[in-house]
SEVEX-272300 format. One record per atom (N, C-alpha, C): residue in one letter; x, y, z. Coordinates in pm, whole numbers, plus 32768, in hexadecimal, padded with zeros to 4 digits. Atoms other than C-alpha are relative to their C-alpha. Layout:
SEVEX-272300
aXYZ/...
//
This chain:
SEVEX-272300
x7FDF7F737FF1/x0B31F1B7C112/x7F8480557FEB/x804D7FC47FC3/x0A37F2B3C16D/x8004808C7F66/x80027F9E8046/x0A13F3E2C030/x7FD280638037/x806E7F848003/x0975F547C011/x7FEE80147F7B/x800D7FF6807D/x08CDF56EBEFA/x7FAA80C07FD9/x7FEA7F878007/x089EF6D5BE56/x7FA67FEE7F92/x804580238052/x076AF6F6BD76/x7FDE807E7FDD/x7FE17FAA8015/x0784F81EBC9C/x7F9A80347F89/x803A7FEE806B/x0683F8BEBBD1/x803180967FB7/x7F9C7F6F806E/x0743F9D5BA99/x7FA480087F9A/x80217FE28080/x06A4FA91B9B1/x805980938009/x800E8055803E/x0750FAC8B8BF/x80367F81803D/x7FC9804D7FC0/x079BF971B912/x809F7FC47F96/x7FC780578042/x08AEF8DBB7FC/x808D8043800A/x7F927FCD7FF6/x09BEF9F3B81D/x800A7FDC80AB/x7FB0800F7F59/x0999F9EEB9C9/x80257F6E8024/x7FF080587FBD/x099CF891B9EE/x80C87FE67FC6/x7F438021801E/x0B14F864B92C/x801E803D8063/x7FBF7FAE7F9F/x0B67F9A1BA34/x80247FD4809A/x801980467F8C/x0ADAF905BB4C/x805F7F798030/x7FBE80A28014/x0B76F7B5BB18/x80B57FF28000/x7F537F9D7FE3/x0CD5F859BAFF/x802580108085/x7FFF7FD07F76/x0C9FF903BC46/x80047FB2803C/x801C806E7F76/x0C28F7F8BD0F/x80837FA57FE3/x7FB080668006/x0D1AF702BC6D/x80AA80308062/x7F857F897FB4/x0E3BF828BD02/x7FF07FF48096/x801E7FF67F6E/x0D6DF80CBE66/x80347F758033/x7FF180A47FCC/x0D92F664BE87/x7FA97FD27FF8/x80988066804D/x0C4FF601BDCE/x803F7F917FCB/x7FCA80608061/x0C8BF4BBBD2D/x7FB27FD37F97/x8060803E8070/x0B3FF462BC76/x7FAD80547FB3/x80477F93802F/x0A66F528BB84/x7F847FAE7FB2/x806F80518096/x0907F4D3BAC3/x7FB680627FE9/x805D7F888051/x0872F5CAB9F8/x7F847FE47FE5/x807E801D8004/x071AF5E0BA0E/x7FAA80417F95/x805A7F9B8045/x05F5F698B938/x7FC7804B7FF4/x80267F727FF7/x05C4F7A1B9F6/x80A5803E8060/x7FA57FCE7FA7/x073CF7BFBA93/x80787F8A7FEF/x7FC3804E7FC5/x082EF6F7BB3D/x801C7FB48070/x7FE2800A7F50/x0889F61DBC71/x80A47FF47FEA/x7F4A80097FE9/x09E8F606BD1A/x7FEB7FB0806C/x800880757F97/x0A30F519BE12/x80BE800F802B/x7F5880117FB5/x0B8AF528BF3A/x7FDB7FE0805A/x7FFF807E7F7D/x0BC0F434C043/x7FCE8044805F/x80297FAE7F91/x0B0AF4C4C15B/x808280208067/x7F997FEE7FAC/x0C64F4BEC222/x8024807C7FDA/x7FB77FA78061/x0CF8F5B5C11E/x7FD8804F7FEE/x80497FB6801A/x0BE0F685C133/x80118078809D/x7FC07FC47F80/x0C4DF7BCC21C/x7F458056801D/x80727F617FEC/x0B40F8FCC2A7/x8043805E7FBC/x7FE47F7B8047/x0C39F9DEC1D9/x7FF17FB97F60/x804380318081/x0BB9F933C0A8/x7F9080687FE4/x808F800E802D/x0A60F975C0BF/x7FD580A57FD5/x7FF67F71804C/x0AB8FB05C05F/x8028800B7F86/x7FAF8046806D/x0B6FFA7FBF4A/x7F9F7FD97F92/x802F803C8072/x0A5DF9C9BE6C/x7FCE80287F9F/x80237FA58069/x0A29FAD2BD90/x8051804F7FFA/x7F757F777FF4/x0B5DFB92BD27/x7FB180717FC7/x80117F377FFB/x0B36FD10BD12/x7FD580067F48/x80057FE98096/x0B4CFCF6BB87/x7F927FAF7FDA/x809780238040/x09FDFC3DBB68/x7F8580738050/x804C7FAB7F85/x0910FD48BBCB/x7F99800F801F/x8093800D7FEC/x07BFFCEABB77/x7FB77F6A7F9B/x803E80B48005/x06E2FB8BBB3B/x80207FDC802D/x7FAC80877FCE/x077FFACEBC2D/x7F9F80038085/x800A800A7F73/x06BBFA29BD4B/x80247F637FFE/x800380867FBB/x0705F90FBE19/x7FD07FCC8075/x8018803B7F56/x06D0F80BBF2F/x805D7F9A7FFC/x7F99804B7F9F/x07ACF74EBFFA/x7FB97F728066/x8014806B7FE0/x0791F5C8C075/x805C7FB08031/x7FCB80818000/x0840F4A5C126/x7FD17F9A7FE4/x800680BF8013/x0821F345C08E/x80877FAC806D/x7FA580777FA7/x0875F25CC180/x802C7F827F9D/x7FCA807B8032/x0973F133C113/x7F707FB57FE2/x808C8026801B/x082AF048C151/x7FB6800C7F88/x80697FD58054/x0774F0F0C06B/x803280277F61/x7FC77FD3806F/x0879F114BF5B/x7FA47FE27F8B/x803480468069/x0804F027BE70/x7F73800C7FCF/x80897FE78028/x0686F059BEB2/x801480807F93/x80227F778028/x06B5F1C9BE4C/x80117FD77F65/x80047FF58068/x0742F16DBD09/x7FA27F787FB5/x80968064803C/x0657F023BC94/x7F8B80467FF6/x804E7FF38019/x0536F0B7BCE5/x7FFA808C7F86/x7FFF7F7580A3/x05A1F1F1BBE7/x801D7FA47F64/x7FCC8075808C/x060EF0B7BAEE/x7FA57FB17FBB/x8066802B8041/x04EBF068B9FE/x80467F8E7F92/x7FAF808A8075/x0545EF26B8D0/x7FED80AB7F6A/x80307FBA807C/x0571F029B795/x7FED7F947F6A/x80337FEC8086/x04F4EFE9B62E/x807880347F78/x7FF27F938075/x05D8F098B51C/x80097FE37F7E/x8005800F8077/x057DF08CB3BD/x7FBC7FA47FC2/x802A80857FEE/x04B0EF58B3F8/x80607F957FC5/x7FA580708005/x05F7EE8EB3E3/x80597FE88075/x7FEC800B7FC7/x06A0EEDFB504/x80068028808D/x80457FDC7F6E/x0639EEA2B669/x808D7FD58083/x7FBC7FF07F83/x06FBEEFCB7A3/x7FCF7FDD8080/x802C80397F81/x06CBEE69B8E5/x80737FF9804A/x7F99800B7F78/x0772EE38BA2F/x7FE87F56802A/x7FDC809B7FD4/x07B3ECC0BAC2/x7F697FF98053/x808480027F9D/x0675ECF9BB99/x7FBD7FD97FB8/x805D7FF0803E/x0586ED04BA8C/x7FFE7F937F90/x802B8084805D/x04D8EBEAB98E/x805C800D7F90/x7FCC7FF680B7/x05A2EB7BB846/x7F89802C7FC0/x806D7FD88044/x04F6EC0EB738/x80497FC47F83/x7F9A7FFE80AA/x0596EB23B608/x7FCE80237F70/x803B7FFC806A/x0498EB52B52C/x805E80907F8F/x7FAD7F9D8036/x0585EC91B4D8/x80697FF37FB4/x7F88800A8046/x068FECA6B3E7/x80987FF88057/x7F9780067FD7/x07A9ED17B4C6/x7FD3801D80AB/x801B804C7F70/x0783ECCEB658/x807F80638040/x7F4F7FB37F9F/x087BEDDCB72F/x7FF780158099/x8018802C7F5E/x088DED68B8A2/x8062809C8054/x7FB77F7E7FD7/x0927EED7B95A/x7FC780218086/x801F7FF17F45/x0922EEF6BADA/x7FF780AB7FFF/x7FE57F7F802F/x08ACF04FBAF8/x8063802D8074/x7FBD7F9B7F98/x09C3F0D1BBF7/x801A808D7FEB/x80167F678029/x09B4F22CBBF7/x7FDD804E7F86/x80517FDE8061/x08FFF23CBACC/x806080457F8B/x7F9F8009805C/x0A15F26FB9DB/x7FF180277FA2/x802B801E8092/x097AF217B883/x7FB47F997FFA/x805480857FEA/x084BF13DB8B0/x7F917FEC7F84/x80367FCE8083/x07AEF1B8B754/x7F5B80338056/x80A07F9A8000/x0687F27AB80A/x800580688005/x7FF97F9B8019/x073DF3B8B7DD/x7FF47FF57F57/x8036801080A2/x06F4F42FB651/x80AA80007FC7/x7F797FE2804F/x0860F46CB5E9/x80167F678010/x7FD280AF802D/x08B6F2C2B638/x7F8B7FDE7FAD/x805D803B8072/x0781F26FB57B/x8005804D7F97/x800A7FAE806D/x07B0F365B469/x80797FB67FBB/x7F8E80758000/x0921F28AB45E/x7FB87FAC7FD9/x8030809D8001/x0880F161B471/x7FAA7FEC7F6E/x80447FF3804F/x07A8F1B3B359/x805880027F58/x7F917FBF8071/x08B2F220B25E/x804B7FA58006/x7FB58057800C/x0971F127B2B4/x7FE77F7B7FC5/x804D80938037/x086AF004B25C/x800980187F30/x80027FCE806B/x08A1F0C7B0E4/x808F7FE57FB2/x7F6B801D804F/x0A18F092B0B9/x80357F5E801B/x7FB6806E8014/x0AEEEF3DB063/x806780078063/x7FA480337F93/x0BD1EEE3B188/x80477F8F7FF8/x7FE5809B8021/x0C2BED80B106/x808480397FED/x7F5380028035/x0DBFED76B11E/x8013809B803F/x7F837FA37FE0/x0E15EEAAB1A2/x80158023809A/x7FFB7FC67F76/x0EB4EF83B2AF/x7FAE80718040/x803A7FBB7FD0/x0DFFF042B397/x80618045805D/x7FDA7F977F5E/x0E31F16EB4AB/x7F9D802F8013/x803380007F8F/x0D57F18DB59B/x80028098803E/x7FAA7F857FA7/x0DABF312B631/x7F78802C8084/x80567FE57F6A/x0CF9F362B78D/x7F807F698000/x803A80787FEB/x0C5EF1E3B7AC/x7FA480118041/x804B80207F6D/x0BB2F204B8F7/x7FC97FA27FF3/x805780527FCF/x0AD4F0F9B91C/x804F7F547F90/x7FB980648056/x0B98F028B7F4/x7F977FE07F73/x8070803C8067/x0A4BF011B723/x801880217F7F/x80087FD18078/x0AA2F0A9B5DD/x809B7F817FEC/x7F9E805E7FE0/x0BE4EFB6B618/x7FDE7F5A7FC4/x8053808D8020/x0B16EEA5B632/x7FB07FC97F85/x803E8019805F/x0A4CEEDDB523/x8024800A7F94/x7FA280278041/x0B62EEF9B43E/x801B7F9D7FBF/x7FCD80AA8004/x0BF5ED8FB482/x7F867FDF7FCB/x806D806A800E/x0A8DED21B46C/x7FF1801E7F41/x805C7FCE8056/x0A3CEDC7B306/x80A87FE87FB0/x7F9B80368046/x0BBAED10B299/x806280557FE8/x7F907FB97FFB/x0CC5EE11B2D1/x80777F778037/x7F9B80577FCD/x0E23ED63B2F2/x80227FF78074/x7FAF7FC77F80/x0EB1EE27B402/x7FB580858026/x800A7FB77FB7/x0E37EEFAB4D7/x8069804D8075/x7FA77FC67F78/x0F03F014B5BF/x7F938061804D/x80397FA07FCA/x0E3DF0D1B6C4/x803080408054/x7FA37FEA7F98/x0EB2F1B2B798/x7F7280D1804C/x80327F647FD1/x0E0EF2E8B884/x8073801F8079/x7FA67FC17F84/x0EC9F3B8B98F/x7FB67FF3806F/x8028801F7F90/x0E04F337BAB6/x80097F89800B/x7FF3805A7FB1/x0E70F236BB87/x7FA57F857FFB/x809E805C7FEB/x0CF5F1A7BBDD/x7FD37FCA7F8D/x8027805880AA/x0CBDF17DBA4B/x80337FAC7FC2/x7FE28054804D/x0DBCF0D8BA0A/x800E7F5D803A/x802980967F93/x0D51EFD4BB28/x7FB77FB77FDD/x80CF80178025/x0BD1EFDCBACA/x805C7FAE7F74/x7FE4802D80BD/x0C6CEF9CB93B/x80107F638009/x7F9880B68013/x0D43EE6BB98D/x7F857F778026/x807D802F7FCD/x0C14EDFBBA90/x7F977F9B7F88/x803E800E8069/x0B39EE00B972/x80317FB17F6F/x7FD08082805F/x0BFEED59B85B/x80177FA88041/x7FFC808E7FDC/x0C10EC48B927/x7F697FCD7FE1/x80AA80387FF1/x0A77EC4BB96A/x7FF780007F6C/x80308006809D/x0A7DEC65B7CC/x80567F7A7FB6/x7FC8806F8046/x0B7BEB4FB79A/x805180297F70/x7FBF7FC58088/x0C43EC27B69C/x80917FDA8055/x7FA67FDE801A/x0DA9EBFCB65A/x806980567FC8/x7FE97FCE807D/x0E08ECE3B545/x802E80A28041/x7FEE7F597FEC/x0E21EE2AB658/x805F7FFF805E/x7F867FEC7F9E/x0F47EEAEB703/x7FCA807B805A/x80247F6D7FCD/x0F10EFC4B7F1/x80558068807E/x7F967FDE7FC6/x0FFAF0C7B87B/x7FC08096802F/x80167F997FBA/x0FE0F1ECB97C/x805480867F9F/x7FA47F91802F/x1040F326B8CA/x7F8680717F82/x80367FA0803D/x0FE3F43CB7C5/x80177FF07F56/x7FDF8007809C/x100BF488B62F/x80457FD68030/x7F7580238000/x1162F451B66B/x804F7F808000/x7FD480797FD4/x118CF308B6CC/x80287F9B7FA9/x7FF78063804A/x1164F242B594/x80AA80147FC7/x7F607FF1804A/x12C2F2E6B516/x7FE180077F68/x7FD680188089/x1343F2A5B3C8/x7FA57F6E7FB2/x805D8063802B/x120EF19CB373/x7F8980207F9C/x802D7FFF8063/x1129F189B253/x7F5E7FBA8014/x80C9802A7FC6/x0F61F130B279/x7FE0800D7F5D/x802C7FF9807D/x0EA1F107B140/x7F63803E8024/x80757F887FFC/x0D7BF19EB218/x800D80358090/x7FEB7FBB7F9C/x0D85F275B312/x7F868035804C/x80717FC77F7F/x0C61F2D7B44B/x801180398076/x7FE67F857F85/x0C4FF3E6B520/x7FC8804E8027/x80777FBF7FCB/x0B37F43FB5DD/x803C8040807A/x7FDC7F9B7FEE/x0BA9F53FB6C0/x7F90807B802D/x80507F707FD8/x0B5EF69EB6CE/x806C80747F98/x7FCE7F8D80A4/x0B80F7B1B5C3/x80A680338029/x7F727FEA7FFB/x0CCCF855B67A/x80727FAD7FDA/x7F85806D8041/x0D8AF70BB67E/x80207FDB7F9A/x7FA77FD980A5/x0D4DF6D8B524/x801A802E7FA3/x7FCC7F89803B/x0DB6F81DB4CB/x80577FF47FE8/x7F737FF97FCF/x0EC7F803B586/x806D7F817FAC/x7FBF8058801B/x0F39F691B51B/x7FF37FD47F6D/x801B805E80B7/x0EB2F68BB38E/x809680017FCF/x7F54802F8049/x1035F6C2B320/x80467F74800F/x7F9880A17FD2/x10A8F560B401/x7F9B7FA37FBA/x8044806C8058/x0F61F4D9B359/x800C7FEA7FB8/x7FE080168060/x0FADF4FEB229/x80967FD77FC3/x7F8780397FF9/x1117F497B232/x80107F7B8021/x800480787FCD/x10C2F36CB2C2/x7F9A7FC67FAE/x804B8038808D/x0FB4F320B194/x80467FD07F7F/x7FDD802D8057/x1012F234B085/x7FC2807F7F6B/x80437F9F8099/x0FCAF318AEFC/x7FB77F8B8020/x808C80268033/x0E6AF28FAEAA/x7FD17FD08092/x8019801D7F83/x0E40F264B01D/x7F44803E8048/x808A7F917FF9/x0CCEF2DBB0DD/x801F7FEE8091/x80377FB27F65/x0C84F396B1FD/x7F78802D802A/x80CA7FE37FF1/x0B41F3AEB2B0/x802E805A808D/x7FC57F927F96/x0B52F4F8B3C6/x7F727FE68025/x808C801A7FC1/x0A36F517B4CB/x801380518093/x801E7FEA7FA8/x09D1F5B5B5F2/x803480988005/x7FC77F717FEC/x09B7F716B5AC/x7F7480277FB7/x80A280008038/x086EF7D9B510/x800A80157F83/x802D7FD78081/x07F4F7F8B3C9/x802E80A47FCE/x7F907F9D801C/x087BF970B3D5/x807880028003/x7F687FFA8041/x09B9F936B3C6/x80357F767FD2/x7FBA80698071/x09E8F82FB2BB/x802C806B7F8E/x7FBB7F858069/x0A57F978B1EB/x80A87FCE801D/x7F867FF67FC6/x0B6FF99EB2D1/x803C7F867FEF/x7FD180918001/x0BD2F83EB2D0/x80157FC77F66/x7FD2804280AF/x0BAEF816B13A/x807280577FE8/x7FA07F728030/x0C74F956B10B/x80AF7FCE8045/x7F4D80357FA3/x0DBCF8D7B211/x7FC87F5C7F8F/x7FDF80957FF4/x0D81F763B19D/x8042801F7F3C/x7FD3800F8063/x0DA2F7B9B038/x806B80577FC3/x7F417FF57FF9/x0EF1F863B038/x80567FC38009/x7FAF80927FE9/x0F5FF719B09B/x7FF17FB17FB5/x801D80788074/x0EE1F690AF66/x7FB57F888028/x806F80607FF0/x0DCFF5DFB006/x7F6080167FD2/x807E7FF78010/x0C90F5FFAF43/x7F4A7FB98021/x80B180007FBD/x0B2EF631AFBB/x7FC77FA17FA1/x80758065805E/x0A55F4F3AF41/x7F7F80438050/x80A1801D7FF8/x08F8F516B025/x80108014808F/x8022801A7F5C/x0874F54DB19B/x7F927FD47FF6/x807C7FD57FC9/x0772F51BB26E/x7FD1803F8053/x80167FA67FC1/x06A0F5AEB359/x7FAE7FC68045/x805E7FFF7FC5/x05DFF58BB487/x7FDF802A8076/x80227F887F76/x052FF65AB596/x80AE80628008/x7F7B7FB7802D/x0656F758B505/x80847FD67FF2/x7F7480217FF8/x077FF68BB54F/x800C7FD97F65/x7FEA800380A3/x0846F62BB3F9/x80857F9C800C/x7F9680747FE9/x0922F51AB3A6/x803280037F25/x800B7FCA8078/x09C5F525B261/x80677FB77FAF/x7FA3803E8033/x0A90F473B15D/x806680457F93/x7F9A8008804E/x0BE5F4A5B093/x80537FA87FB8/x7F848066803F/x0CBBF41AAFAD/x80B880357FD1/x7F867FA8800F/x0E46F473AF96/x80187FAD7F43/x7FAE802280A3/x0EC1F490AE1A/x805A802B8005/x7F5A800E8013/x0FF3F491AD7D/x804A808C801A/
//
């Protein structure tokens, strides 16, 4: 299948791209990857009309926004995204790679991740800021959730780092393909993974909870998070900036989830909690 891809440079960039990503998803976009100076979007070139192309900037964004416009041919799918797919590094324990590229065992933990539409391949800073925080907490024996998976890697690295159970789940289709894809190429058992939103887990219980995201969603969803947290339970939040970890301590701890520690890098912020009694 044949794309158009939509390559979007925003300043500011961190409030337009959530806006943007809305919009398009409303037009019949299906893919999104946030970049470091913007965003791309990507819809089947079929699906892609001429009364679009007035469209890619709604009226209510009214200034930083330029773009350009591309077809990727089928053919060329795969090149486009390999050659953007470097082996990452994080924390000097754990290295990411795609099936293409050399084992590297000399590494502690080994995470094989096909980049299809670039998901969560830890070379954005919010999965490695995860990944980082996560190499810090005990996982041995428990349950996990997973919330917006894409790529399955924080999933993966879960099982690997001795979580019992794993649940992952995002509201796109393609992630929760890539996910399954990928725990196979990782040889994990331990992860389930289901199409859907907060909502899905129901009336179920996690002893840690992950949810890299984007600041609205877990605005919007810290009440189902924390309902769905065991007492003495932890939560690690991510993919939102270093300014608004206010906002995010201030809602999270109404819910009786207290602020342990973040981090930080090139502004993004990733951040940990613990729910008490």
């Amino acid at each position: 299948m044949d794309y158009i891809e939509i390559i979007y440079q925003l300043t500011p960039r961190d409030e337009q791209a959530e806006i943007l990503m809305a919009h398009l998803a409303n037009m019949g976009f299906e893919m999104f990857e946030e970049t470091d100076t913007g965003l791309k979007a990507y819809i089947p070139s079929k699906d892609f009309t001429k009364a679009m192309e007035s469209d890619l900037v709604p009226d209510y964004i009214t200034s930083g926004v330029k773009f350009s416009k591309q077809l990727i041919k089928n053919e060329n799918w795969n090149a486009v995204w390999e050659s953007n797919f470097e082996p990452e590094l994080i924390a000097g324990k754990v290295y990411v790679r795609a099936d293409f590229h050399t084992p590297q065992n000399q590494y502690e933990f080994q995470l094989v991740i096909q980049p299809k539409m670039a998901f969560g391949t830890g070379h954005h800073p919010t999965t490695a800021l995860v990944i980082e925080l996560m190499l810090q907490l005990n996982f041995i024996g428990k349950s996990v959730l997973d919330m917006g998976c894409g790529t399955g890697i924080l999933a993966i690295l879960a099982e690997k780092l001795g979580a019992e159970s794993v649940l992952a789940i995002d509201n796109d289709e393609n992630a929760v393909i890539n996910t399954k894809e990928n725990i196979f190429k990782n040889a994990c058992h331990q992860i389930s993974v289901e199409q859907g939103d907060a909502k899905t887990p129901g009336i179920k219980y996690f002893n840690l909870i992950i949810a890299n995201i984007n600041r609205n969603i877990i605005l919007n969803d810290l009440p189902l998070y924390a309902a769905n947290l065991m007492v003495g339970g932890e939560i690690v939040f991510s993919g939102f900036y270093e300014k608004d970890l206010v906002m995010i301590q201030e809602t999270a701890e109404e819910l009786n989830l207290e602020y342990q520690k973040h981090l930080i890098k090139n502004e993004w912020c990733c951040a940990y909690f613990k729910k008490m009694e």
